[in-house]
N, C-alpha and C positions, 0 to 999 in steps of 0.2 A: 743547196748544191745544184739543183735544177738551173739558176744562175749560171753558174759558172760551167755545166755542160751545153746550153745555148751557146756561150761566148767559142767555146771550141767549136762548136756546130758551122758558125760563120766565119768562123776564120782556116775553117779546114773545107767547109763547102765549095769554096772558089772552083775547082777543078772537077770534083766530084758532081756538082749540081750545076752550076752558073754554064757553065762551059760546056754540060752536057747536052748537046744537040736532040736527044729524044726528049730533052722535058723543056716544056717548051718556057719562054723568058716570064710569063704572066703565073706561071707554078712556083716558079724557083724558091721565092720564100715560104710558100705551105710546104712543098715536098722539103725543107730543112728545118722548117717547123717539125713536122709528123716524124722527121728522124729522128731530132732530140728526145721528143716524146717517147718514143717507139725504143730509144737506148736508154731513156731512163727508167722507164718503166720494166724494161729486160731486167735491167741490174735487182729492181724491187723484186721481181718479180725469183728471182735468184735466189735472195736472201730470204724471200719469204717463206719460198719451199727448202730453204737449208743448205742448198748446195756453197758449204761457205768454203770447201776445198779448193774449187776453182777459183773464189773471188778471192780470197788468203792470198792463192799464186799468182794471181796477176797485179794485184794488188801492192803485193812486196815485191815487185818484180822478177821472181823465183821464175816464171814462167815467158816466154816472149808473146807478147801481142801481134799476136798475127792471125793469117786464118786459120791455122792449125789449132789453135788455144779454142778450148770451149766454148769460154764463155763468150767470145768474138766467136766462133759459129753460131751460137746461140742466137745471140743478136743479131749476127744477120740473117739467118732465116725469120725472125720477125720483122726486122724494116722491110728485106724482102719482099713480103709475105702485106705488109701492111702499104708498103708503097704502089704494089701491085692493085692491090685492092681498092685504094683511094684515089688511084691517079692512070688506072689503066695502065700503068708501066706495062713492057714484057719483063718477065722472069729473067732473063739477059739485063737486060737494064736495069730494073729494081737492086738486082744482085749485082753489079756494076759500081752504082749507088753507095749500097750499104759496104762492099771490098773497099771500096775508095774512102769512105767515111768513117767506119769502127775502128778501124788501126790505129786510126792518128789521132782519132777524139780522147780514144782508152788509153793511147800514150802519152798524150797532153795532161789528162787527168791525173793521172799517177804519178806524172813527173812533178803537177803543179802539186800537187796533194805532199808529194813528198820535200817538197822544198820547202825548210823554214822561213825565207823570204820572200815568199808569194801574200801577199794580205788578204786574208778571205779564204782563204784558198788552203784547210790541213787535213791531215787525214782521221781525225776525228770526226770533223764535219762530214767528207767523203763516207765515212762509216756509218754515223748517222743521219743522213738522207738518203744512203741506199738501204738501211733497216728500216726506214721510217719512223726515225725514234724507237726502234722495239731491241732493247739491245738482247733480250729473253734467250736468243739464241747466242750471240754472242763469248758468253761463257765456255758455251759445249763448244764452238770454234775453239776456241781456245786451250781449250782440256785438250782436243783434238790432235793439232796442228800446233800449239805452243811450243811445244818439245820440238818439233824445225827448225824453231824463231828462236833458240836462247830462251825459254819463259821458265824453264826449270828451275825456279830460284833456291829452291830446297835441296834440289838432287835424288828426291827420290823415285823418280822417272816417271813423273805424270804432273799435268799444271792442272791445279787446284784451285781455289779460295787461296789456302794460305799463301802460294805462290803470289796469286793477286794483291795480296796484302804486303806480302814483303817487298813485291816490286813496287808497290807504289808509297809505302813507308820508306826506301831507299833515296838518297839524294840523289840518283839519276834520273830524275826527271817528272815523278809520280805516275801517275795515269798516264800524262801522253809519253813518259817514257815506255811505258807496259806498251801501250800504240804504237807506240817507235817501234818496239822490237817485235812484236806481232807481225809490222808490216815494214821489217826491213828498212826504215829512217836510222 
């Protein structure tokens, strides 16, 4: 996944970084380096302490990706926060930086994640490179949050195991149907 949030990194940097006159032309690629970085390691860094509520809503695009969304605050106060720190940025700028960048990386993402026709590119894999493989939590998102998504499959108002099971014994799709409906596909 790291992959493919570099590929949006450069193709959303143009404006954000190339063009910005405080970082100077010999930076350009560390400071879009260090951003990737710095957004992917947010996202990990999200799921590792649990907060799957916000990554659920942005995710399935229940929520809009902007600066008002969490998890894009989040983030940018660590590129911020990291770009300042590695590159003498000002706090004006750093944050410049990350407003111009997080928007459209996190919409890129989602969008490609969510398209069947992207190769490389699903929300399975998006789920597992921001868990780091640990799906442990996963589950409790799901018990959680599933009842938002359609995951009810029983009707007895809470997503379970057996929910898990029946969604994915059903011909809609198995597992990445259960993923589907989790994350709004």
């Amino acid at each position: 996944m790291f992959e493919q949030l570099t590929q949006l990194v450069q193709q959303y940097g143009n404006e954000a970084v190339v063009k910005n006159t405080a970082i100077p032309n010999e930076q350009n690629q560390a400071v879009l380096d260090e951003a990737g970085s710095s957004i992917f390691s947010g996202l990990k860094d999200m799921a590792a302490s649990g907060n799957f509520g916000d990554l659920a809503g942005m995710l399935s695009g229940k929520t809009p990706i902007d600066m008002n969304n969490p998890v894009v605050a989040a983030l940018s106060e660590k590129v911020t926060g990291n770009l300042g720190s590695k590159f003498g940025l000002s706090n004006e700028d750093a944050g410049g930086v990350a407003s111009g960048l997080i928007p459209q990386i996190l919409s890129g993402l989602v969008n490609k994640a969510q398209d069947p026709n992207q190769p490389g590119f699903n929300i399975n894999e998006l789920i597992e490179g921001i868990s780091g493989g640990n799906s442990s939590g996963l589950m409790e998102a799901v018990s959680k949050y599933g009842g938002q998504f359609g995951l009810d499959q029983d009707g007895d108002g809470q997503v379970g195991m057996s929910d898990a099971i029946a969604a994915v014994t059903k011909k809609s799709g198995g597992i990445g149907g259960l993923f589907g409906k989790l994350f709004g596909k």
